[in-house]
C-alpha positions as CSV (number, residue, x, y, z in Angstrom):
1,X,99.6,86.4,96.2
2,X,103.2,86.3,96.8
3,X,106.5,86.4,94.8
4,X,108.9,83.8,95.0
5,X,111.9,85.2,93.1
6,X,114.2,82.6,91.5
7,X,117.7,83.8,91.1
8,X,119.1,80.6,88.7
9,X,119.9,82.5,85.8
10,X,122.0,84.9,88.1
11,X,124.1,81.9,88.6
12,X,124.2,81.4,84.8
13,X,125.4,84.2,83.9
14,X,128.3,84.2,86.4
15,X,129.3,80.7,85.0
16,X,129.5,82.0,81.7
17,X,132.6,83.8,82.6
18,X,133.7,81.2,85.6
19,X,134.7,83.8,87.6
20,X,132.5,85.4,90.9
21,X,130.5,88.0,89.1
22,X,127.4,88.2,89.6
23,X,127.3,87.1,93.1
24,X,124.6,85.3,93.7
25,X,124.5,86.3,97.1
26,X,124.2,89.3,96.6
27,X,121.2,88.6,94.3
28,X,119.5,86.9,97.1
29,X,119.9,90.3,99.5
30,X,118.3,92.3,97.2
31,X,115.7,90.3,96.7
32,X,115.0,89.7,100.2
33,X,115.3,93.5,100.7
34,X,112.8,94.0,97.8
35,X,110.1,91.8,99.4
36,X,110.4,88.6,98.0
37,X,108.7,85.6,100.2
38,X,110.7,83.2,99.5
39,X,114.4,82.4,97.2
40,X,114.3,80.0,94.8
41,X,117.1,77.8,93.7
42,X,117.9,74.5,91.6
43,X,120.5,72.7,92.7
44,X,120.8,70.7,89.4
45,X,122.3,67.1,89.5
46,X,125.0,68.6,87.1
47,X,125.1,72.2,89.1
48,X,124.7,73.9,85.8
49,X,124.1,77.1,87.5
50,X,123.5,77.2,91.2
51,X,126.3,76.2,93.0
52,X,126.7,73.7,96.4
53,X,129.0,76.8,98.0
54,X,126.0,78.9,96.8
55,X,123.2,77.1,98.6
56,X,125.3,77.2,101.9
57,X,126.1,81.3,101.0
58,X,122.3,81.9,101.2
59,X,121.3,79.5,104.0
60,X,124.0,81.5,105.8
61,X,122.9,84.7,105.1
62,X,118.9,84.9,104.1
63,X,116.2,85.0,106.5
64,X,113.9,84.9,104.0
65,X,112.3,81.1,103.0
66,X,114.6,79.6,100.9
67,X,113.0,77.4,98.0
68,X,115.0,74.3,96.8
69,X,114.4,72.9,93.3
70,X,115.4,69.7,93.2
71,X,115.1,66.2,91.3
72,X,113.9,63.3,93.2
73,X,116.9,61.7,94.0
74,X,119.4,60.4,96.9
75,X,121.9,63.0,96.5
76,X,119.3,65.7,96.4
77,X,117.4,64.3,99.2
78,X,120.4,64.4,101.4
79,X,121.8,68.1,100.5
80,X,118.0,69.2,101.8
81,X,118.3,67.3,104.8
82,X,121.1,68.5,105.8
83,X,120.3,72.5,104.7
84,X,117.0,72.1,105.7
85,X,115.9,75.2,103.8
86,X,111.8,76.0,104.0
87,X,110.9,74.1,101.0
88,X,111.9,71.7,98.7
89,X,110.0,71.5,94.9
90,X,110.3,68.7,93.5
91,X,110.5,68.9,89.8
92,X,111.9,66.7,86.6
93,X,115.2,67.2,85.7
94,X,117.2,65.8,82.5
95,X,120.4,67.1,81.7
96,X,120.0,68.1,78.3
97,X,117.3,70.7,78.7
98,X,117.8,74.0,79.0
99,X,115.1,74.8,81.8
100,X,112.4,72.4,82.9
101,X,110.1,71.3,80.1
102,X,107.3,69.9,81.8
103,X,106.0,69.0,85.0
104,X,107.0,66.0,87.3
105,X,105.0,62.8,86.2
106,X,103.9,61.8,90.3
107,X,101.2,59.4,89.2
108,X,104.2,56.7,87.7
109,X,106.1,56.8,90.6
110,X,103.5,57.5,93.5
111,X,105.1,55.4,95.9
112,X,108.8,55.6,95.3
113,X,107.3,59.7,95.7
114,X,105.9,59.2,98.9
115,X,109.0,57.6,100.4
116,X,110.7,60.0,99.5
117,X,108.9,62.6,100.6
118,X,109.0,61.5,104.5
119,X,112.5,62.4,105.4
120,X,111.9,65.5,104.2
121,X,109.0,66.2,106.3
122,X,110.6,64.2,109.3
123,X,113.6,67.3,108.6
124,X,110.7,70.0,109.2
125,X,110.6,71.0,105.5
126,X,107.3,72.0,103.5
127,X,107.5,69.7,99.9
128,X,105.9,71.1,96.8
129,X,105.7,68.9,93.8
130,X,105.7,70.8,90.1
131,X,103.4,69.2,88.8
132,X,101.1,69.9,85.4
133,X,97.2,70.8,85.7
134,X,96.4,67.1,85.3
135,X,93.6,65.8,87.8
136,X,95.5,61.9,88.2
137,X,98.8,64.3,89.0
138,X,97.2,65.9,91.5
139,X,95.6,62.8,93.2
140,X,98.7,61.5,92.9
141,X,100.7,64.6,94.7
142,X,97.9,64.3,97.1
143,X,98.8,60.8,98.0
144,X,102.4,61.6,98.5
145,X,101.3,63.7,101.4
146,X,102.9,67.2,99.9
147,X,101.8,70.1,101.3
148,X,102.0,72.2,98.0
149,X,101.3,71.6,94.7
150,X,103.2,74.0,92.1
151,X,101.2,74.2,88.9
152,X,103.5,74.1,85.2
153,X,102.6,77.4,83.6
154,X,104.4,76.8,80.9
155,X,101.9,75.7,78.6
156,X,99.5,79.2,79.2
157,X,102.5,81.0,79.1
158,X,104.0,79.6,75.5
159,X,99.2,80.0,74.3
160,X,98.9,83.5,75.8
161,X,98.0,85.6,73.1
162,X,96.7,82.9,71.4
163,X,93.7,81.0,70.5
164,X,94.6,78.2,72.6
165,X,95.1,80.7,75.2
166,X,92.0,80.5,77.3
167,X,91.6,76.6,76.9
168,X,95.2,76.3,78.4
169,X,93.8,78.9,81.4
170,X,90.9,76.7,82.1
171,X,93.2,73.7,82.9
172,X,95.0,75.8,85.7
173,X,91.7,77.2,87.5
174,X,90.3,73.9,86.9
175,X,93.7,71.9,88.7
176,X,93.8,75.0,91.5
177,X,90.0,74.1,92.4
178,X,90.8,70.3,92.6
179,X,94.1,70.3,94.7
180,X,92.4,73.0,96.8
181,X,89.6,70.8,97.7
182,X,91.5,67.9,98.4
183,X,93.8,70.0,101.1
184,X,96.8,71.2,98.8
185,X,97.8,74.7,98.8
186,X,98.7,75.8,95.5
187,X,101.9,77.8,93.5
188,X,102.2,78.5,90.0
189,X,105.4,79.0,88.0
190,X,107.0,78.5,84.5
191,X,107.1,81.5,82.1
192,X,104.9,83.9,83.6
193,X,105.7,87.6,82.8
194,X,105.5,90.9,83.1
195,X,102.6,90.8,80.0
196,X,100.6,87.7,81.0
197,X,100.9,87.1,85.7
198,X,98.1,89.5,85.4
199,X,95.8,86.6,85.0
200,X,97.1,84.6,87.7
201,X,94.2,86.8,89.8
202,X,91.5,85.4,88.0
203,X,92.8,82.1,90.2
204,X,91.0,81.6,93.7
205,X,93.5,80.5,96.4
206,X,97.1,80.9,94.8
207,X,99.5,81.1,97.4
208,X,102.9,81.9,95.5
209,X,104.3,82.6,92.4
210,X,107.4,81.4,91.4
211,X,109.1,83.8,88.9
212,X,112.7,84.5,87.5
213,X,113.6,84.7,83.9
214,X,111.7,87.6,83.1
215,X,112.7,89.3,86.4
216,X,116.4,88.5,85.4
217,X,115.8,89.9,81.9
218,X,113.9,93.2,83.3
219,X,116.8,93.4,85.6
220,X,119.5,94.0,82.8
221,X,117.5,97.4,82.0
222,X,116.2,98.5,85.3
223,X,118.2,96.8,88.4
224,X,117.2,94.2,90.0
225,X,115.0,95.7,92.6
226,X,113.6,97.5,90.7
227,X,112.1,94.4,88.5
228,X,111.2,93.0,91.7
229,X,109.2,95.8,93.3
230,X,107.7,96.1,89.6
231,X,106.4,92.2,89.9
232,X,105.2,92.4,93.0
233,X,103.3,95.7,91.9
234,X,101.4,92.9,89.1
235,X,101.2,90.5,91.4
236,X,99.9,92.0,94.7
């Protein structure tokens, strides 16, 4: 597996202050020097944390894949157009929350989805849809023609430790299997930490994790590298 390392909360915590610091930039270097496959960013509708001025920093700079989070709307479709970065993940996105609470619901919207979709694969990006371990989801992301599935976490993350842990684990090796068979590669992100990626191994086939809260928090004590190399040392 690999470690895609999202740098959001980097962002947040410069806009706390509203001045430069942390550069976010600079959070992307290290990571790519750390041996992270891929940075991820989302460009929120209300730009929250990451920045438009950031996205073009990185795409700039960063030869590593760049991951762009983003809701399913015109605005967002055209900033990835035109930035073209390796991927786009789709995901829900309400103003309110304070991360993403759940994964995008493809099977309501299927074909508004796969319309959307084209111009980004006409543009030469891979699209990845966050989706839940839900079988009609995946069908449904199938549909769409994405190339990647990302699978919610969340849920095992919030059980682990739990007696509803190894029920909520079942529904991700279960949702893997499916969107593996049907031709999706697979990702997995929301949550996962230092204390519970361990058992993203027991899933065949995952491609990339997507990881950066707890990286961010490990960070304040031990550099940012340093939480990097420490991930990948769990992951790999």
């Amino acid at each position: 597996m690999e470690l895609g390392v999202n740098i959001d909360h980097v962002a947040t915590l410069r806009n706390a202050r509203g001045g430069v610091e942390p550069d976010v930039l600079d959070a992307a270097i290290i990571a790519q020097r750390a041996g992270a496959s891929a940075i991820t960013i989302h460009l929120r509708e209300d730009r929250r944390h990451i920045k438009d001025s950031d996205l073009d920093a990185i795409k700039k700079n960063i030869k590593t894949n760049i991951n762009l989070e983003m809701a399913a709307t015109k605005e967002m479709q055209e900033i990835a157009v035109k930035n073209k970065p390796y991927s786009c993940c789709i995901v829900p996105e309400k103003r309110q929350e304070v991360t993403t609470e759940g994964g995008l619901d493809v099977y309501s919207q299927e074909e508004y989805m796969r319309k959307f979709i084209e111009p980004l694969h006409e543009a030469g990006i891979v699209v990845s849809l966050f989706i839940d371990p839900d079988e009609k989801q995946i069908f449904s992301a199938h549909k769409c023609k994405a190339d990647f599935i990302e699978l919610h976490t969340g849920a095992f993350a919030n059980a682990f430790g739990t007696e509803h842990e190894k029920e909520e684990f079942e529904k991700l090796k279960t949702a893997a299997a499916l969107a593996q068979n049907l031709g999706l590669k697979v990702n997995a992100g929301h949550g996962l930490n230092y204390e519970n990626v361990h058992r993203m191994h027991e899933i065949d086939g995952l491609i990339e994790l997507n990881i950066g809260h707890s990286i961010i928090s490990r960070a304040v004590f031990v550099g940012l590298e340093q939480a990097i190399e420490e991930m990948k040392d769990l992951i790999s």
